[in-house]
C-alpha positions, 0 to 999 in steps of 0.5 A, spaced: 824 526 245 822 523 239 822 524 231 814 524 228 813 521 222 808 525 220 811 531 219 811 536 214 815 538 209 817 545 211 815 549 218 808 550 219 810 556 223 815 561 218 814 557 211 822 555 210 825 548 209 827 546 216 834 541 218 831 537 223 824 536 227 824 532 234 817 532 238 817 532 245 813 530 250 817 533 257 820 539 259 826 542 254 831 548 254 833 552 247 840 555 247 841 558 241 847 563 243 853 562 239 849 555 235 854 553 229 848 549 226 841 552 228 840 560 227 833 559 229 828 553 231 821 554 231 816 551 236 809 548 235 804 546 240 801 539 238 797 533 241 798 525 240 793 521 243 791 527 247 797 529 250 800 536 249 806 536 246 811 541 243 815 540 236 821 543 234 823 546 227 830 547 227 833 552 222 840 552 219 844 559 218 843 558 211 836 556 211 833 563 215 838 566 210 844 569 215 851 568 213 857 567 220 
């Protein structure tokens, strides 16, 4: 996983301020059951020197607007 320099301002796939975004290159796994932090994360296909790879928008509870 990696943090990408380049990346945007607000998610390109919902349009909200997001927490944090990491770039992956291998498999992953996302489990948001019972999530104190992230309510939602938001996944983008990309590329990086011609390899595929996936970037994940996490949002917090309050950011999608959802209260505990």
């Amino acid at each position: 996983m990696d943090v990408p320099a380049d990346a945007p301002g607000r998610c390109p796939v919902c349009d909200v301020a997001y927490d944090s975004v990491s770039d992956h290159h291998a498999g992953v796994m996302v489990n948001l059951v019972d999530n104190a932090r992230y309510r939602r994360v938001c996944f983008e296909p990309t590329a990086r020197d011609d390899e595929p790879r996936v970037r994940f928008y996490h949002h917090t509870h309050e950011q999608v607007g959802v209260d505990d």
